[in-house]
C-alpha positions in Angstrom: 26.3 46.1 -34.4 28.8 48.2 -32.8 28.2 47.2 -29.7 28.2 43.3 -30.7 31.7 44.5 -32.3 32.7 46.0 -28.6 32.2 43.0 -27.0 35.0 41.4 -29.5 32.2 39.2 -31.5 31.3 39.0 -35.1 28.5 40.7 -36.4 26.5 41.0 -39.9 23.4 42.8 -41.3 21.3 40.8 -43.5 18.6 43.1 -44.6 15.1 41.9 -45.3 15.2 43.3 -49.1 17.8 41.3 -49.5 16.1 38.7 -51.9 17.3 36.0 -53.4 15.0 34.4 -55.5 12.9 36.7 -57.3 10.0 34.4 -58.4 9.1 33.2 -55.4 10.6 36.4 -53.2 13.2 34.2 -51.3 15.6 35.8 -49.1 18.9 33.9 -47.4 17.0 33.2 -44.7 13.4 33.8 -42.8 13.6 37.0 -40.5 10.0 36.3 -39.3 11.4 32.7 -38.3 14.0 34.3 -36.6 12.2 37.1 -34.7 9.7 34.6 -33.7 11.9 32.0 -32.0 13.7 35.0 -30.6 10.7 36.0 -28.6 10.0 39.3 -30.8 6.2 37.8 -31.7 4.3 35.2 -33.3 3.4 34.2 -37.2 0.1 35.6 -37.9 -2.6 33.9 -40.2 -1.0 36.8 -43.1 2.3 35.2 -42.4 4.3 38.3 -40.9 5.1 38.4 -38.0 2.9 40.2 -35.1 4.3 41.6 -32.1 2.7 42.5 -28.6 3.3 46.1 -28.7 3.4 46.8 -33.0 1.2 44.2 -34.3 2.4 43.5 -37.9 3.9 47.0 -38.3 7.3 46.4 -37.8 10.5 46.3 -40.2 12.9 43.5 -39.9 16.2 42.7 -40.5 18.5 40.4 -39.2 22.1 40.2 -37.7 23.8 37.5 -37.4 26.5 36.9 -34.5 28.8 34.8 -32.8 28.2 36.7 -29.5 26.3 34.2 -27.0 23.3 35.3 -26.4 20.0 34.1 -24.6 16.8 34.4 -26.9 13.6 34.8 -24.9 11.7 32.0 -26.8 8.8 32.1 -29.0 5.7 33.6 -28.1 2.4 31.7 -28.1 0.4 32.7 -31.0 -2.4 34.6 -30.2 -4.6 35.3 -33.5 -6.9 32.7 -32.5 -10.5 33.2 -34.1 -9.6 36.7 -35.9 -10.6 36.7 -39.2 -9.9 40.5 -39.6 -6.3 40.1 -42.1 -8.5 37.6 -43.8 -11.3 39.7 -44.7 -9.1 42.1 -45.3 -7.2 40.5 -48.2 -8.4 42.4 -51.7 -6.4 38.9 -52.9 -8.1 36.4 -50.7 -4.7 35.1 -50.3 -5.1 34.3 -46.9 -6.6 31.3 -45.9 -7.9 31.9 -42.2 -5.9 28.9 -40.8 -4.9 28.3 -37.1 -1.4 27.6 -35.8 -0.5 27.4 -32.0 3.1 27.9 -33.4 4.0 28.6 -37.3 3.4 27.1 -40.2 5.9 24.3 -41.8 5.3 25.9 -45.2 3.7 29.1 -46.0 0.9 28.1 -48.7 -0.6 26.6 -45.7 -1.5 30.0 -44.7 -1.5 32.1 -47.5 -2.1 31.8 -51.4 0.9 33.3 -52.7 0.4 33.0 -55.9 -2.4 35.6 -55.3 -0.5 37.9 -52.9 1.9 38.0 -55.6 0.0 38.7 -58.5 -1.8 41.3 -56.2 1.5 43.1 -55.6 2.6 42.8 -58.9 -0.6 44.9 -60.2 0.0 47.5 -57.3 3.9 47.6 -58.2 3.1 48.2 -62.0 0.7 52.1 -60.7 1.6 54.8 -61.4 3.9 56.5 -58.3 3.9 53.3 -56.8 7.1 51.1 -58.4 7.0 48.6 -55.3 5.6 45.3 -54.6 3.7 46.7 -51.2 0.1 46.4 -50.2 -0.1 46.3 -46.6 -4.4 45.9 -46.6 -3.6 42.8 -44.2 -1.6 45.2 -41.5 -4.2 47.8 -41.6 -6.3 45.5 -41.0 -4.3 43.6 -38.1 -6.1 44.3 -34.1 -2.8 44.1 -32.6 -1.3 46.9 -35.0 -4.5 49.5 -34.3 -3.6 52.5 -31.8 -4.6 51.8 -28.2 -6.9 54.2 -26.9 
């Protein structure tokens, strides 16, 4: 942000725990949507956002700015036939379906009501205290080390 601020534009840092709607875990604004027409990655079948190089094992936030700048585009989804997240999910939240881009809403993808209630149970363990499960990362090809 500093060096946004050098260049003499605006620049703000929305942070993804920054929710806004508890129920339904609602933020300002998408940073998967964001990152994905950026160019960082595509929407995965799990909803988060894979990358090339990280898979679903990255941390986003977001920052907004006036400073022109060129985004690379979004990146063509490449999940294709993997059903590995799906498997995966000790919810069965995830529905397995295709997109060649993202999804217009996200229970076309995922059963939130079960990832939720999943989380939820985790956040409620002992030494836990956060809604976190992360089978469907682990689980993720494009996050596994190369060898």
């Amino acid at each position: 942000m500093k060096w946004i601020e050098s260049e003499g534009a605006h620049a703000r840092a929305v942070p993804a725990s920054a929710i806004i709607e508890e129920e339904r875990l609602l933020g300002a604004l998408s940073h998967k949507a964001v990152a994905r027409m950026a160019g960082l990655g595509w929407q995965g079948k799990s909803l988060l956002l894979v990358t090339p190089e990280f898979g679903p094992r990255v941390r986003l936030v977001t920052v907004l700015t006036d400073l022109p700048l060129v985004p690379d585009g979004p990146v063509r989804n490449r999940c294709g036939a993997c059903q590995e997240c799906t498997k995966a999910c000790p919810a069965g939240a995830i529905r397995n379906v295709r997109t060649e881009s993202h999804y217009e809403m996200r229970e076309q993808a995922v059963a939130l009501e079960k990832c939720h209630a999943l989380v939820k149970t985790f956040a409620a363990q002992p030494g836990i205290g956060a809604r976190i499960c992360g089978v469907c990362v682990r689980a993720c090809p494009w996050g596994k080390k190369k060898r």
